[in-house]
C-alpha positions as CSV (number, residue, x, y, z in Angstrom):
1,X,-15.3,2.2,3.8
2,X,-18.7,2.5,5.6
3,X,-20.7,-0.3,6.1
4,X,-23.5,-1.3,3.9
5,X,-27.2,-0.4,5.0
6,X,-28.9,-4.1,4.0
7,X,-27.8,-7.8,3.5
8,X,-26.4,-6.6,0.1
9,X,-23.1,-5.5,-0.2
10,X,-21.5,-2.1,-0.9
11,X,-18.8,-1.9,-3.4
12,X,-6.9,-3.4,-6.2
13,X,0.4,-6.4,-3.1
14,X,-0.6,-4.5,-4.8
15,X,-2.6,-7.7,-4.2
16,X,-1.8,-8.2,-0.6
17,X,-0.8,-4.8,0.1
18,X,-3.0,-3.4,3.0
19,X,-5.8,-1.5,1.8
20,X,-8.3,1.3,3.8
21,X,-11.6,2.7,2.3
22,X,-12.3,3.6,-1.4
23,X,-9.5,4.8,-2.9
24,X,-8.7,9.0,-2.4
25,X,-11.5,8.8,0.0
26,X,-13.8,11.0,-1.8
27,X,-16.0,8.8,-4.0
28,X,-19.2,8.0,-2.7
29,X,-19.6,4.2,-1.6
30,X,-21.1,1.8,-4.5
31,X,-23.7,-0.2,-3.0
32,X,-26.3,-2.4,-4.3
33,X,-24.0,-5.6,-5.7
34,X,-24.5,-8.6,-3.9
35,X,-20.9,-10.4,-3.5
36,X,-22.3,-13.3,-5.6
37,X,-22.6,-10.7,-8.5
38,X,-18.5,-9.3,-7.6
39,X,-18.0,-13.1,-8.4
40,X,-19.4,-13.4,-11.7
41,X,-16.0,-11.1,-12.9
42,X,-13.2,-13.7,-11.6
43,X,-15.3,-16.5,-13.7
44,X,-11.6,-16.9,-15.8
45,X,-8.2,-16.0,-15.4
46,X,-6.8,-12.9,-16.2
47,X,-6.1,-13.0,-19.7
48,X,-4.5,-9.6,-21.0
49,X,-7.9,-8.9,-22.4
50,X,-10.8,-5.9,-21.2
51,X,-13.7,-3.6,-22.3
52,X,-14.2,-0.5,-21.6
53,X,-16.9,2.3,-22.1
54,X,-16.2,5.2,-24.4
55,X,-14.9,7.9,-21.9
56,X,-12.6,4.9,-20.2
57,X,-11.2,3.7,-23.4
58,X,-10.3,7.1,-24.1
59,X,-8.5,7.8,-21.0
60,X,-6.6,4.7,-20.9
61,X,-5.4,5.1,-24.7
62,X,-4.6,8.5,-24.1
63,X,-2.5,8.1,-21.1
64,X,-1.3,4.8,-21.9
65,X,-0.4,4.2,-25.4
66,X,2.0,1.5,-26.3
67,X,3.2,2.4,-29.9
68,X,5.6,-1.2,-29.9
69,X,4.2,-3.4,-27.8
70,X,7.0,-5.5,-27.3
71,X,8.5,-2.6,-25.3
72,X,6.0,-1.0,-23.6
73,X,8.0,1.0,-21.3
74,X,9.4,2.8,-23.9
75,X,6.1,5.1,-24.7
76,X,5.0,5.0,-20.8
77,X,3.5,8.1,-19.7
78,X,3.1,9.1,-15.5
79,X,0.0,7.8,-14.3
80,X,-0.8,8.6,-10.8
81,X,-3.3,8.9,-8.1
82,X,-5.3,11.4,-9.9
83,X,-6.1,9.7,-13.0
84,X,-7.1,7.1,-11.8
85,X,-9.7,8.1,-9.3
86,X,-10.9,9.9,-12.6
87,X,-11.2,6.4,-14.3
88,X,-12.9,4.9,-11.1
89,X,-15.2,7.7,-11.1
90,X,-16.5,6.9,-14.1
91,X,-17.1,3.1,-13.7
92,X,-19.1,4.1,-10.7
93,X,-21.0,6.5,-11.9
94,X,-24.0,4.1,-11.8
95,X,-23.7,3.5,-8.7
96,X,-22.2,0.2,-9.0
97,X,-19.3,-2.2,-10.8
98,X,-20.3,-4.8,-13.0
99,X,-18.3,-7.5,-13.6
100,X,-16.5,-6.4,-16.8
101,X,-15.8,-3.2,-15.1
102,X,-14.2,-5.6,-12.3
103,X,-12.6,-7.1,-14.7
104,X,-10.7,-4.1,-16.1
105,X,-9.6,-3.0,-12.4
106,X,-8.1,-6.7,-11.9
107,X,-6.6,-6.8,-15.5
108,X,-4.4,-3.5,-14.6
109,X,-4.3,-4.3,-10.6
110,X,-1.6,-7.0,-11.4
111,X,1.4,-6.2,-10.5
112,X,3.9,-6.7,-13.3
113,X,4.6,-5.0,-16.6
114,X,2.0,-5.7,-19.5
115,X,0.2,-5.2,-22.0
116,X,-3.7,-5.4,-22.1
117,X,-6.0,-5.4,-25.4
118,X,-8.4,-3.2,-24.7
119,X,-11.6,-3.0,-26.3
120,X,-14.6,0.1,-26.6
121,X,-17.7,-0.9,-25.9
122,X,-19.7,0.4,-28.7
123,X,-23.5,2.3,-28.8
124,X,-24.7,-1.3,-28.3
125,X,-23.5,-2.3,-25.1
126,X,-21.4,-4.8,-27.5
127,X,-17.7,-4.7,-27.4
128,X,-16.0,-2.8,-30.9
129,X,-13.5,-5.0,-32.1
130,X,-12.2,-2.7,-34.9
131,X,-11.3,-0.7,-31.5
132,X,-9.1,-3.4,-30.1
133,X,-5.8,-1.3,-28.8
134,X,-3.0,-2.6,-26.8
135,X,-2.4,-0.3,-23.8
136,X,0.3,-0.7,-20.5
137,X,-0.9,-1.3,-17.1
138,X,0.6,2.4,-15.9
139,X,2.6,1.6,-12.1
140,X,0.3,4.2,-10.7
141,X,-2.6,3.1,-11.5
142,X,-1.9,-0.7,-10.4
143,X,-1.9,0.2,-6.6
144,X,-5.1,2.5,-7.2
145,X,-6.8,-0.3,-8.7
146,X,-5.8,-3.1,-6.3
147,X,-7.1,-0.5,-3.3
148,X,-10.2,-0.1,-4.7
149,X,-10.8,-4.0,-5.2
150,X,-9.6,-4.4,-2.1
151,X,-12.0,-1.9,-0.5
152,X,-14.8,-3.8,-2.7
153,X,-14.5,-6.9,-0.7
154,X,-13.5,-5.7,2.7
155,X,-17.2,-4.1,2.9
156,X,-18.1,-8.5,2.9
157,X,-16.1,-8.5,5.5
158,X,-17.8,-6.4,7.2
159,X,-21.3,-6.7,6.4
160,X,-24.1,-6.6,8.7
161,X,-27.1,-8.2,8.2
162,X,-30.7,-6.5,8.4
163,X,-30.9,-7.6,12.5
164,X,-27.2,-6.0,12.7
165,X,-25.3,-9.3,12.7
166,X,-21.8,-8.7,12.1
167,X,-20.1,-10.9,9.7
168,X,-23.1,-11.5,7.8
169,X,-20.9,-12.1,4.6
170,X,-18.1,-14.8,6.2
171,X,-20.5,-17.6,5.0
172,X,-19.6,-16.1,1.2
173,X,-15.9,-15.3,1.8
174,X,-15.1,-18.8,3.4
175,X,-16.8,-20.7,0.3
176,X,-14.9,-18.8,-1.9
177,X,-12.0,-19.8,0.4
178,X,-12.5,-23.2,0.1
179,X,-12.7,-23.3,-4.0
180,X,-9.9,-24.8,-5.6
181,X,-6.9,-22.6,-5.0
182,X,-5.0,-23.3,-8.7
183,X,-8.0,-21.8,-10.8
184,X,-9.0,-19.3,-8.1
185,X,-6.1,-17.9,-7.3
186,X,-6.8,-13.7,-7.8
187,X,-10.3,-14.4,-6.2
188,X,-8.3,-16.3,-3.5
189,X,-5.9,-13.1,-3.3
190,X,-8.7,-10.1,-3.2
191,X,-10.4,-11.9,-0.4
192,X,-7.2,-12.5,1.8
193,X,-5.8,-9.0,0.8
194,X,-9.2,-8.0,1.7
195,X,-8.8,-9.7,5.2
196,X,-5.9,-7.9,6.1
197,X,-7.2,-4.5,5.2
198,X,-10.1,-5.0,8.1
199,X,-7.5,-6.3,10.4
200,X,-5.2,-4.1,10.0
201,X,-7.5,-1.0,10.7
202,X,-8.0,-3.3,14.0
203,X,-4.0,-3.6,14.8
204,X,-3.8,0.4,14.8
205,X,-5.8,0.2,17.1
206,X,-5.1,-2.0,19.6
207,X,-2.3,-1.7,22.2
208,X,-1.0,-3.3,25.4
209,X,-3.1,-1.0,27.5
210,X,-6.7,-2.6,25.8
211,X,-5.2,-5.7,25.9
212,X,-5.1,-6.1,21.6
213,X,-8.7,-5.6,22.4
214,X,-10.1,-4.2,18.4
215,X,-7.9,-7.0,17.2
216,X,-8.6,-10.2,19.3
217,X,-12.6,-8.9,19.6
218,X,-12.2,-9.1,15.7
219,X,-10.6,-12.7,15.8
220,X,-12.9,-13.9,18.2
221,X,-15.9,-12.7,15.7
222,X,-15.3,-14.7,12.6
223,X,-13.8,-17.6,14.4
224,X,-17.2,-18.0,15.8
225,X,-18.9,-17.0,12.5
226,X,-16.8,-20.3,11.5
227,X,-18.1,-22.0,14.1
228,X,-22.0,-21.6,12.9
229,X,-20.8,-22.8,9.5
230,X,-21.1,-26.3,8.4
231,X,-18.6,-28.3,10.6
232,X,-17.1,-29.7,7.0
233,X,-16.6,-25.6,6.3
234,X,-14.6,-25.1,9.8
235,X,-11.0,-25.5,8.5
236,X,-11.1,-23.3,5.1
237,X,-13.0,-20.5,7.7
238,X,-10.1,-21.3,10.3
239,X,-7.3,-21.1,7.6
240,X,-9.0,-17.9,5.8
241,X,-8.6,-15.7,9.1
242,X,-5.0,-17.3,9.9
243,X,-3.9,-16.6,6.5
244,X,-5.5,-12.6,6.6
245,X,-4.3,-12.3,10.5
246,X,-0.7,-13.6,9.2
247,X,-0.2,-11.2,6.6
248,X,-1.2,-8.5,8.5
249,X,1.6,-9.4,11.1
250,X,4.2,-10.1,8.9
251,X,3.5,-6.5,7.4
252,X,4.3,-5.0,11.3
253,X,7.9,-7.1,11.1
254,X,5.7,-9.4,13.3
255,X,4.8,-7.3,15.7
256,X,1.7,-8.6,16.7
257,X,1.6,-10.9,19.5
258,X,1.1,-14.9,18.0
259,X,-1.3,-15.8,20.7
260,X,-3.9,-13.2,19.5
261,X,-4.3,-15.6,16.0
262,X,-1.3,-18.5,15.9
263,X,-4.2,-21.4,17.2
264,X,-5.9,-21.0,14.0
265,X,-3.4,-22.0,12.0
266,X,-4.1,-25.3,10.4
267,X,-2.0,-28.6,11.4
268,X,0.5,-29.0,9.1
């Protein structure tokens, strides 16, 4: 994902999965969203419930009907890469993801069977509810999803400000960090999952012979973001780049070397 060009930022584990760029690596970066706007979609918890545009609605009823819902698997249909970089395509065909359009990534980024009500937005801008259809959350598309959210957030990881200040967006990501975990939890997840995506691209590159250099240079960089934070902010900043650092090992069969990251860890 490239980084943004001003202080705004550009635009699913499955949730925790490692993530890298836009999904297929052919869509063109969606820029122009300030994080604070990302937020407005993870206002509630998932609830089974999404609206669509006309041309999304159709593709998602097509491909993923559910005749009974109470066994969806039954009528599945494949869903793979393809479709849906074709249903990304068209929520970013503005140039940008709203928060309902966020919403209907996160609602089929989870990673378990269900079934989502799914609603056409009519010529209004207003949701249809004579529309309302249930529809699976296809396997294939889950993954595609969660990569692009993940992707969405990583480029506030690695936003620069207008004076080329790395890690211009750490001030947002830690105070999203320190909300309470129990009604933030996907937020919580994206941002984390998000996290590991960056340092992961750092791990590849980093070896004995450059000491770990991309990774630790990357450590060293938003513990001292935390470190210009509010002094009260230091331990959800600390515990934020432990937890993304920690995932990323445990996903290498903890390869990584604990002294690069283990002092963060908070004291139990």
């Amino acid at each position: 994902m490239s980084r943004p060009v001003s202080a705004l930022g550009a635009i699913l584990f499955c949730l925790c999965a490692p993530a890298f760029a836009q999904t297929g690596g052919t869509l063109a970066p969606v820029k122009g969203l300030p994080a604070t706007d990302w937020e407005a979609a993870y206002a509630g918890p998932l609830d089974d419930a999404a609206v669509a545009s006309p041309e999304v609605f159709r593709l998602l009823t097509e491909w993923a009907s559910v005749k009974d819902p109470t066994n969806p698997a039954l009528y599945r249909k494949y869903i793979g890469e393809d479709e849906a970089r074709l249903v990304i395509g068209h929520l970013r065909r503005d140039g940008k993801l709203d928060a309902s359009e966020i919403d209907l990534l996160e609602e089929f980024a989870l990673p378990k069977d269900r079934v989502v009500r799914l609603t056409r937005l009519g010529p209004d801008g207003k949701p249809d509810k004579t529309s309302r259809t249930a529809v699976t959350t296809p396997p294939g598309m889950m993954q595609s999803f969660a990569r692009e959210l993940t992707a969405m957030w990583q480029t506030e990881w690695e936003r620069s400000n207008d004076s080329g200040q790395d890690a211009a967006g750490w001030p947002t990501l830690v105070g999203i960090y320190a909300r309470d975990p129990g009604k933030n939890e996907i937020l919580h997840k994206r941002v984390r999952a998000a996290g590991q995506a960056m340092l992961t691209a750092k791990w590849q590159a980093s070896n004995a012979g450059n000491r770990w250099a991309p990774f630790r240079d990357a450590i060293r960089l938003y513990d001292g973001a935390t470190l210009k934070l509010r002094q009260a902010e230091w331990p959800k900043g600390k515990l934020l780049l432990y937890d993304a650092a920690a995932d990323t090992d445990r996903h290498y069969g903890d390869a990584i070397p604990d002294f690069l990251y283990n002092w963060l860890k908070p004291a139990s």
